[in-house]
C-alpha positions as CSV (number, residue, x, y, z in Angstrom):
1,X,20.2,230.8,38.2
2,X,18.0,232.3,40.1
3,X,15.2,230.1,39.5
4,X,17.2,227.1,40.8
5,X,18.1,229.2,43.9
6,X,14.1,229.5,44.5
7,X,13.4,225.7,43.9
8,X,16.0,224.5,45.8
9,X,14.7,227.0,48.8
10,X,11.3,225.8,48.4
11,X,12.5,222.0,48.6
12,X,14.4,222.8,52.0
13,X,11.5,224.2,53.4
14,X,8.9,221.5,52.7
15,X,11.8,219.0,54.2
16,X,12.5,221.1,57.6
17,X,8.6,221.7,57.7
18,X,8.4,217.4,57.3
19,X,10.9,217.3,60.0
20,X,9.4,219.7,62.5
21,X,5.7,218.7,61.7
22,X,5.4,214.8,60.6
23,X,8.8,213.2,62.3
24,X,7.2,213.9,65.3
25,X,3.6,211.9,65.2
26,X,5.6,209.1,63.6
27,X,7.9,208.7,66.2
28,X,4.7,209.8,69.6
29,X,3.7,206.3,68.8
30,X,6.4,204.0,69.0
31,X,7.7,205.8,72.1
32,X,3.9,205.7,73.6
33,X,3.8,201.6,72.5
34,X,7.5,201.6,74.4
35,X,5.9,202.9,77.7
36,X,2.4,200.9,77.6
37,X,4.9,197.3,76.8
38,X,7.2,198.4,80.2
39,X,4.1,199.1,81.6
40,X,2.7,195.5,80.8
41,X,5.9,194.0,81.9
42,X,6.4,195.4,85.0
43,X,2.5,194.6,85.6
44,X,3.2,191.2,85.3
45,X,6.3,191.4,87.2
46,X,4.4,192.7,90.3
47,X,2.1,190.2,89.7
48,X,4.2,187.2,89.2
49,X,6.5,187.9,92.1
50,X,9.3,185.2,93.1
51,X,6.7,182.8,91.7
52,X,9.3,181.0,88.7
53,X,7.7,178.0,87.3
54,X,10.2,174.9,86.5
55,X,10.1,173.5,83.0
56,X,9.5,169.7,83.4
57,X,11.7,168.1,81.1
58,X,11.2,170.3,77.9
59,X,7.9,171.2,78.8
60,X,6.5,174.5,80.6
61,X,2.7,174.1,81.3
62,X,0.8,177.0,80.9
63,X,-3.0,175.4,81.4
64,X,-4.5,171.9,81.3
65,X,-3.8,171.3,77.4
66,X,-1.6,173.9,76.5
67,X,2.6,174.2,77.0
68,X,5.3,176.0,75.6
69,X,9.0,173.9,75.3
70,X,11.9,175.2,76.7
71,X,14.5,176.8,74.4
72,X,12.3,177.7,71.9
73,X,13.3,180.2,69.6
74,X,10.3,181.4,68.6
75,X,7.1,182.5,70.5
76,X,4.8,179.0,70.4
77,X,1.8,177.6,72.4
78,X,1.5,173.8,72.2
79,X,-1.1,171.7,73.0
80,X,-0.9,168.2,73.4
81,X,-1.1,167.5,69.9
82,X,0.8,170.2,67.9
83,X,2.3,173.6,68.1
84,X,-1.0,175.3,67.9
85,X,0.3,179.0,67.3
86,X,3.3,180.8,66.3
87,X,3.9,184.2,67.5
88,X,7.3,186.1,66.2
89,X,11.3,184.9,67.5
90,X,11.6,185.1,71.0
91,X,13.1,188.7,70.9
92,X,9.8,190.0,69.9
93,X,7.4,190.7,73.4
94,X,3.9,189.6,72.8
95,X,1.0,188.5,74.1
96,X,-1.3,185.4,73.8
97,X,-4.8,184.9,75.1
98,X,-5.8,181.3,76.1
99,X,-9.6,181.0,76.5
100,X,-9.5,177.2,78.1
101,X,-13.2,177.0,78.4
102,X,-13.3,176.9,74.6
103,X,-9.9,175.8,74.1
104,X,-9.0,178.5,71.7
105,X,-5.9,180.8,71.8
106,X,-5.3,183.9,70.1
107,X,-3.0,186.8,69.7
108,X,-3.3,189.6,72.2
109,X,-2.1,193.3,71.4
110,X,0.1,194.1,74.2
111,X,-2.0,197.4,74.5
112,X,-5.1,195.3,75.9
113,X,-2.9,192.8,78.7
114,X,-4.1,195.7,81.0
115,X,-7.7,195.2,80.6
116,X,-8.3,191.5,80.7
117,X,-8.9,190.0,84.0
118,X,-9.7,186.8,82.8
119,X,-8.6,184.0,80.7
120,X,-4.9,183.0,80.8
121,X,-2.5,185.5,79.3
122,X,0.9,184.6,78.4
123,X,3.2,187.2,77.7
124,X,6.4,185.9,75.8
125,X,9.4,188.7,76.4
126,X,12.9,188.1,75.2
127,X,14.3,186.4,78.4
128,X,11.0,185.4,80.2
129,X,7.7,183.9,79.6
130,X,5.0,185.6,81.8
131,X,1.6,183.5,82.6
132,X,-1.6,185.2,84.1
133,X,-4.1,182.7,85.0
134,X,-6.6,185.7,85.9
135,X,-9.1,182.3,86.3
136,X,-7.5,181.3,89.1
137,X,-5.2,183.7,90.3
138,X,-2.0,181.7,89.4
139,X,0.4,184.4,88.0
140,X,4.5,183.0,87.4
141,X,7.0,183.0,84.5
142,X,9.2,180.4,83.1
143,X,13.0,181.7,82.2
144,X,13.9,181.3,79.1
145,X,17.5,180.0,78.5
Protein backbone atom coordinates (compact mmCIF):
# COMPACT_ATOMS: atom_id res chain seq x y z
CA UNK A 1 0.00 0.00 0.00
CA UNK A 2 2.49 1.99 0.68
CA UNK A 3 4.39 1.53 -2.37
CA UNK A 4 1.45 2.73 -4.46
CA UNK A 5 1.10 5.80 -2.13
CA UNK A 6 4.93 6.61 -3.31
CA UNK A 7 4.30 5.95 -7.07
CA UNK A 8 1.31 7.78 -7.25
CA UNK A 9 3.30 10.85 -5.32
CA UNK A 10 6.11 10.59 -7.65
CA UNK A 11 3.59 10.65 -10.82
CA UNK A 12 1.96 14.01 -9.38
CA UNK A 13 5.10 15.58 -9.01
CA UNK A 14 6.58 14.97 -12.54
CA UNK A 15 2.91 16.32 -13.83
CA UNK A 16 2.87 19.67 -11.53
CA UNK A 17 6.70 19.93 -12.33
CA UNK A 18 5.43 19.54 -16.54
CA UNK A 19 2.95 22.10 -15.66
CA UNK A 20 5.08 24.69 -13.94
CA UNK A 21 8.16 24.08 -16.15
CA UNK A 22 7.13 22.97 -19.88
CA UNK A 23 3.31 24.51 -20.20
CA UNK A 24 4.95 27.55 -20.11
CA UNK A 25 7.54 27.61 -23.24
CA UNK A 26 4.77 25.88 -25.12
CA UNK A 27 2.36 28.39 -24.65
CA UNK A 28 5.56 31.98 -24.76
CA UNK A 29 5.35 31.16 -28.37
CA UNK A 30 1.98 31.26 -29.54
CA UNK A 31 1.28 34.28 -27.44
CA UNK A 32 4.74 35.96 -28.87
CA UNK A 33 3.38 34.84 -32.72
CA UNK A 34 -0.12 36.53 -31.36
CA UNK A 35 1.65 39.96 -30.70
CA UNK A 36 4.21 40.03 -33.81
CA UNK A 37 0.63 39.10 -36.35
CA UNK A 38 -1.22 42.33 -34.41
CA UNK A 39 1.83 43.94 -34.88
CA UNK A 40 1.88 43.12 -38.68
CA UNK A 41 -1.72 44.07 -39.01
CA UNK A 42 -1.81 47.13 -37.47
CA UNK A 43 1.51 47.95 -39.63
CA UNK A 44 -0.35 47.55 -42.55
CA UNK A 45 -3.22 49.37 -41.18
CA UNK A 46 -1.17 52.57 -40.61
CA UNK A 47 0.16 51.98 -43.80
CA UNK A 48 -2.84 51.39 -45.89
CA UNK A 49 -4.88 54.21 -44.33
CA UNK A 50 -8.51 55.00 -45.90
CA UNK A 51 -6.81 53.71 -49.07
CA UNK A 52 -9.74 50.61 -49.90
CA UNK A 53 -9.26 49.26 -53.25
CA UNK A 54 -12.68 48.29 -55.30
CA UNK A 55 -12.87 44.82 -56.69
CA UNK A 56 -13.65 45.28 -60.46
CA UNK A 57 -16.19 42.82 -61.22
CA UNK A 58 -14.76 39.70 -59.35
CA UNK A 59 -11.42 40.75 -59.67
CA UNK A 60 -9.05 42.66 -57.02
CA UNK A 61 -5.69 43.51 -58.75
CA UNK A 62 -2.86 43.17 -56.75
CA UNK A 63 0.14 43.90 -59.51
CA UNK A 64 0.24 43.82 -63.29
CA UNK A 65 -0.39 39.94 -63.75
CA UNK A 66 -1.51 38.95 -60.55
CA UNK A 67 -5.35 39.23 -58.71
CA UNK A 68 -7.18 37.71 -56.06
CA UNK A 69 -11.36 37.17 -56.77
CA UNK A 70 -13.67 38.44 -54.48
CA UNK A 71 -15.43 36.08 -52.13
CA UNK A 72 -12.98 33.64 -52.12
CA UNK A 73 -12.91 31.36 -49.37
CA UNK A 74 -9.66 30.44 -49.40
CA UNK A 75 -6.31 32.56 -49.49
CA UNK A 76 -5.41 32.55 -53.57
CA UNK A 77 -3.24 34.70 -55.89
CA UNK A 78 -4.24 34.50 -59.49
CA UNK A 79 -2.57 35.36 -62.45
CA UNK A 80 -4.00 35.74 -65.58
CA UNK A 81 -3.92 32.22 -66.41
CA UNK A 82 -4.70 30.20 -63.19
CA UNK A 83 -4.82 30.32 -59.50
CA UNK A 84 -1.16 30.28 -59.11
CA UNK A 85 -1.10 29.69 -55.16
CA UNK A 86 -3.20 28.51 -52.42
CA UNK A 87 -2.62 29.75 -49.00
CA UNK A 88 -4.99 28.27 -46.04
CA UNK A 89 -9.27 29.36 -45.72
CA UNK A 90 -9.62 32.89 -45.43
CA UNK A 91 -9.75 32.71 -41.58
CA UNK A 92 -6.22 31.91 -41.47
CA UNK A 93 -3.84 35.54 -41.69
CA UNK A 94 -0.94 35.04 -43.89
CA UNK A 95 1.38 36.52 -45.94
CA UNK A 96 2.36 36.30 -49.70
CA UNK A 97 5.41 37.79 -51.35
CA UNK A 98 5.06 38.75 -55.07
CA UNK A 99 8.46 39.31 -56.70
CA UNK A 100 6.99 40.91 -60.23
CA UNK A 101 10.29 41.37 -61.69
CA UNK A 102 10.55 37.60 -61.80
CA UNK A 103 6.98 36.88 -61.71
CA UNK A 104 7.29 34.50 -58.89
CA UNK A 105 5.20 34.47 -55.64
CA UNK A 106 5.79 32.78 -52.54
CA UNK A 107 4.67 32.29 -49.02
CA UNK A 108 5.81 34.78 -46.49
CA UNK A 109 6.05 33.95 -42.60
CA UNK A 110 4.15 36.71 -41.08
CA UNK A 111 7.25 37.09 -38.67
CA UNK A 112 9.33 38.58 -41.75
CA UNK A 113 6.30 41.30 -43.26
CA UNK A 114 8.27 43.67 -40.96
CA UNK A 115 11.54 43.45 -42.66
CA UNK A 116 10.73 43.52 -46.39
CA UNK A 117 10.66 46.89 -47.97
CA UNK A 118 10.25 45.68 -51.25
CA UNK A 119 8.40 43.46 -53.48
CA UNK A 120 4.64 43.43 -53.08
CA UNK A 121 3.32 41.87 -49.90
CA UNK A 122 -0.13 40.73 -49.58
CA UNK A 123 -1.41 40.00 -46.34
CA UNK A 124 -4.67 37.88 -46.45
CA UNK A 125 -6.56 38.34 -42.75
CA UNK A 126 -10.03 37.04 -42.10
CA UNK A 127 -12.02 40.11 -43.16
CA UNK A 128 -9.38 42.04 -45.31
CA UNK A 129 -6.84 41.66 -47.86
CA UNK A 130 -3.81 43.95 -47.21
CA UNK A 131 -1.39 44.88 -50.28
CA UNK A 132 2.06 46.58 -49.86
CA UNK A 133 3.55 47.56 -53.12
CA UNK A 134 6.91 48.59 -51.13
CA UNK A 135 8.02 49.15 -55.23
CA UNK A 136 6.02 51.78 -55.48
CA UNK A 137 4.63 52.93 -52.44
CA UNK A 138 1.05 51.88 -53.19
CA UNK A 139 -0.23 50.40 -49.90
CA UNK A 140 -4.54 49.58 -49.72
CA UNK A 141 -6.76 46.55 -48.91
CA UNK A 142 -9.63 45.04 -50.49
CA UNK A 143 -12.68 44.00 -47.98
CA UNK A 144 -13.53 40.82 -48.03
CA UNK A 145 -17.31 40.07 -47.98
Amino acid sequence: MKSKFLLMLVCLSVLILFIIIIIPFLTTKSISDNNQTRQVIANAKRLTGNNSYFFKGLHGAITPGFYVLRGEKDNLVYNSDNMIFRGGKSNVIEAFLIDASENKISKLDINDVLKINHDVVIIFSPNIIYVLNFNSDDYGYYERN
